[in-house]
C-alpha positions in Angstrom: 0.0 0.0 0.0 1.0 3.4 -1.1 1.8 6.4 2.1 -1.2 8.1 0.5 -3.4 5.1 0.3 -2.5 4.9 4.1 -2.8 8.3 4.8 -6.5 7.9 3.0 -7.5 5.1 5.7 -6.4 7.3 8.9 -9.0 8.1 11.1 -10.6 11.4 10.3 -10.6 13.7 13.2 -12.6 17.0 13.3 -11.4 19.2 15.4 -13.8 22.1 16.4 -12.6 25.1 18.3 -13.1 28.8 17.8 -9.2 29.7 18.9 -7.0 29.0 15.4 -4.0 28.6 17.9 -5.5 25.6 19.6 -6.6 24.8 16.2 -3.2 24.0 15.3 -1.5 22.9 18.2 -4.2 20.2 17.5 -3.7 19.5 14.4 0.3 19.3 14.3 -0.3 16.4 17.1 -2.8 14.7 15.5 -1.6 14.8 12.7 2.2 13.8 14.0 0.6 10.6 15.3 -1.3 9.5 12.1 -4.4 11.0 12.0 -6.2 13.1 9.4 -8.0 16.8 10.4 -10.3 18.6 9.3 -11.2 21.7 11.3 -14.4 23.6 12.5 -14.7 27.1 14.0 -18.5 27.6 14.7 -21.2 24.9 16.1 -22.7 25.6 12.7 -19.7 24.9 10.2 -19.1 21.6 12.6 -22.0 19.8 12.0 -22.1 20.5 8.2 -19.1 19.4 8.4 -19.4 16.6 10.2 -23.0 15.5 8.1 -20.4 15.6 4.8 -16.4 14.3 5.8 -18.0 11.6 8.0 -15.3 11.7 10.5 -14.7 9.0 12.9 -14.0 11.5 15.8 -15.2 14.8 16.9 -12.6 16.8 19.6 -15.0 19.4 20.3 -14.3 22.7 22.5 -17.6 23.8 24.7 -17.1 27.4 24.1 -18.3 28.5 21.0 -19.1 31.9 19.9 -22.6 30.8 17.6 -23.8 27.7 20.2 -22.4 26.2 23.5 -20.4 23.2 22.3 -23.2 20.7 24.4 -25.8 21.7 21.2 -23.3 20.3 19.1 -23.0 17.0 21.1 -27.2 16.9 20.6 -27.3 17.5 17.5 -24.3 14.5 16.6 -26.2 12.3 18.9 -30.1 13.1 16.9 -28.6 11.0 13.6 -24.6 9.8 14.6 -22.9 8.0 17.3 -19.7 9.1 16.1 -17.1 9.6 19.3 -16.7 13.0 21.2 -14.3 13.6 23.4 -14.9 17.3 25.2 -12.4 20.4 25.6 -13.5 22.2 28.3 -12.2 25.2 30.7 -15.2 24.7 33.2 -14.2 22.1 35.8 -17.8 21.8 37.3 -19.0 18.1 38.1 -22.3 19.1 37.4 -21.3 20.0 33.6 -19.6 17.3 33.1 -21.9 14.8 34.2 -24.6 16.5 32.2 -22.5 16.2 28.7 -21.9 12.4 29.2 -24.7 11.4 29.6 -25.9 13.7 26.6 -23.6 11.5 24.7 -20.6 12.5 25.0 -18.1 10.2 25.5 -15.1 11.8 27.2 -14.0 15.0 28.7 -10.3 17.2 29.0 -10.4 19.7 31.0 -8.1 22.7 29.7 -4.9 22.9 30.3 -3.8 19.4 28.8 -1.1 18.2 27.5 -1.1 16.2 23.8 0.0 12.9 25.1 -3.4 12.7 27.4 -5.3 13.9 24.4 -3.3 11.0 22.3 -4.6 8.5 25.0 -8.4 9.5 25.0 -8.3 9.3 21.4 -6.9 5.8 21.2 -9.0 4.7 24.0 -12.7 5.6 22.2 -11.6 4.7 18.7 -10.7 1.1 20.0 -14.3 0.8 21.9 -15.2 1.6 18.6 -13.8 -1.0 16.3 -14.0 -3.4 19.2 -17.8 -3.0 19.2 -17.3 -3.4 15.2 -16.1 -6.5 15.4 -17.4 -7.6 18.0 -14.3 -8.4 19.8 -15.8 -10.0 23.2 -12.7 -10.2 25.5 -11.4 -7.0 27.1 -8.1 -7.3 28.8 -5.9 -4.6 31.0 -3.4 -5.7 33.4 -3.7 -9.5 34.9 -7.9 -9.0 34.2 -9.5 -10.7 31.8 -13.4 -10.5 30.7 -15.3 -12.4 28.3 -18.5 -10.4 27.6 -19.9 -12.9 25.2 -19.1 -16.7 27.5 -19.6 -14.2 31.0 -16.1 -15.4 32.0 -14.2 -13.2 34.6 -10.8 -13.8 35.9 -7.1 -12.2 37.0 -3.6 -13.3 36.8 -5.4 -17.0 35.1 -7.8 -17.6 38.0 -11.2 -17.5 37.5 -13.1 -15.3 39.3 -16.7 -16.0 40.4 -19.3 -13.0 40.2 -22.9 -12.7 41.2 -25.3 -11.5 38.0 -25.8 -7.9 39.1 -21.7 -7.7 39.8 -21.1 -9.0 36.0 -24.0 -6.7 34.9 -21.8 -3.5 36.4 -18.7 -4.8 35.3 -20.1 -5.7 31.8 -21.2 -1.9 31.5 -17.5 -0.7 32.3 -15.8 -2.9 29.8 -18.3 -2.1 27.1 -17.2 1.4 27.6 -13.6 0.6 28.7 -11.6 3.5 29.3 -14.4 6.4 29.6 -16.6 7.8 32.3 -20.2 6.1 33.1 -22.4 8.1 35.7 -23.5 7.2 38.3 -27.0 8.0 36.4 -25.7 5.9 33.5 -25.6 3.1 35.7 -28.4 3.4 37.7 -30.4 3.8 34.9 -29.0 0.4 33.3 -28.9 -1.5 36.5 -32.0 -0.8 37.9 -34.4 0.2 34.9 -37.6 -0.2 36.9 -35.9 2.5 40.1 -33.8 4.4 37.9 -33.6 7.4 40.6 -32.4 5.2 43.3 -30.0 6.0 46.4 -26.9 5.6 44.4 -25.8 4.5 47.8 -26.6 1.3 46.3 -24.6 1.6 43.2 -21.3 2.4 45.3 -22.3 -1.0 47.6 -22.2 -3.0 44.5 -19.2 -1.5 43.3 -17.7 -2.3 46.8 -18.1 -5.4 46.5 -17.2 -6.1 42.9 -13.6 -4.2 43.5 -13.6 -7.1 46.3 -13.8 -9.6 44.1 -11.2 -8.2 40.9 -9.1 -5.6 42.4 -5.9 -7.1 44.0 -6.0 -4.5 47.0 -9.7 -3.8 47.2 -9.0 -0.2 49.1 -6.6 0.8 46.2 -8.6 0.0 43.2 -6.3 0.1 40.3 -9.1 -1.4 37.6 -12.2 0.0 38.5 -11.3 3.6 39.4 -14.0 6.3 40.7 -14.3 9.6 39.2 -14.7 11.8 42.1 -18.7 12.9 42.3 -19.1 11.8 38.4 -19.3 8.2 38.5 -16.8 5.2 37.9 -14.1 3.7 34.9 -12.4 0.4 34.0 -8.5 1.8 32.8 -7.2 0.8 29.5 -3.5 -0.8 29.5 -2.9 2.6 28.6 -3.9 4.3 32.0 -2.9 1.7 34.1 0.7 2.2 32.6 0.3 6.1 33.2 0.1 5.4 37.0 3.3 3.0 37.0 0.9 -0.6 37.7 3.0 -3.4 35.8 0.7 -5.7 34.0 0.9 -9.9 35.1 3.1 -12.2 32.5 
């Protein structure tokens, strides 16, 4: 295959921020790590955009002079499932929580550095094509789980859960690497009492850690986001905090 023919099967980011500095700062990286970019400026010119190149990921900044960046997210979400990952100055739990579960499906809160923008990136695009082909196993570190056969184990050992425990688990591996909220959870876990004490949620998760996580009160798989909601790390973040995988 040619370099152009591989350049023409990159991922296609579009990249929408009203500042042409961060514009390019995003771009250069993105571009230095393999990707294609095109670029948007207004909440309008991104979704026309987006409607015509198709991308395969949207980095989208929330302040935007013709419509807050969260329309945008809507809008995507009305016809495209397309991945979002969300530049944002505000560091308010409440926003956050309220763009994830409008569909985003991760956030950066300004300033960040490229290699953590590099590692969101990789993490969604790999849910994607994972949930393309239907890849059922999802491994970081010495944990292993097999969504299809509803196998769990660590370091080779099987590991026994109850249905509710798998049901949780199952939810963080499907979306391996990004945020779920607590409402995200709820609402998946307990359809019928969506609105629960999500004092309940926190007890499940108790007990699941007990089960997977090798020190139970220093989760290094199933993490919390502080007054957000939980994640299952990639390899990727698990490396980033210096936790050596098992052989």
């Amino acid at each position: 295959m040619t370099d152009a023919a591989e350049h023409s099967q990159a991922p296609l980011v579009l990249v929408v921020d009203d500042e042409a500095p961060i514009r390019r700062f995003l771009r250069a990286g993105l571009e230095m790590n393999g990707f294609r970019v095109v670029e948007a400026d207004t909440a309008q010119a991104a979704n026309e955009i987006a409607v015509m190149r198709q991308p395969d990921l949207v980095v989208l900044d929330l302040g935007l002079p013709d419509a807050d960046g969260a329309s945008v997210v809507e809008t995507l979400r009305g016809w495209s499932q397309v991945p979002v990952i969300v530049l944002s100055v505000r560091k308010s739990e409440t926003e956050k929580i309220k763009l994830l579960e409008s569909g985003a499906d991760d956030y950066i809160v300004k300033p960040f550095g490229m290699g953590e923008l590099l590692a969101r990136v990789r993490v969604v695009l790999r849910r994607v094509v994972r949930q393309e082909t239907a890849d059922p196993v999802v491994k970081v570190g010495g944990l292993a789980i097999d969504l299809a056969r509803r196998l769990v184990s660590r370091d080779g050992a099987a590991i026994i859960l109850s249905p509710k425990q798998f049901a949780l688990l199952r939810l963080l591996a499907v979306h391996h690497g990004s945020v779920m909220t607590h409402r995200q959870l709820m609402r998946e876990l307990w359809p019928q009492e969506p609105d629960e004490d999500v004092q309940y949620l926190r007890i499940l998760m108790k007990k699941l850690r007990n089960r997977i996580e090798p020190d139970p009160a220093r989760p290094i798989y199933l993490v919390t986001e502080l007054a957000i909601g939980y994640r299952l790390r990639t390899q990727e973040q698990l490396d980033a905090f210096g936790y050596v995988a098992a052989i």
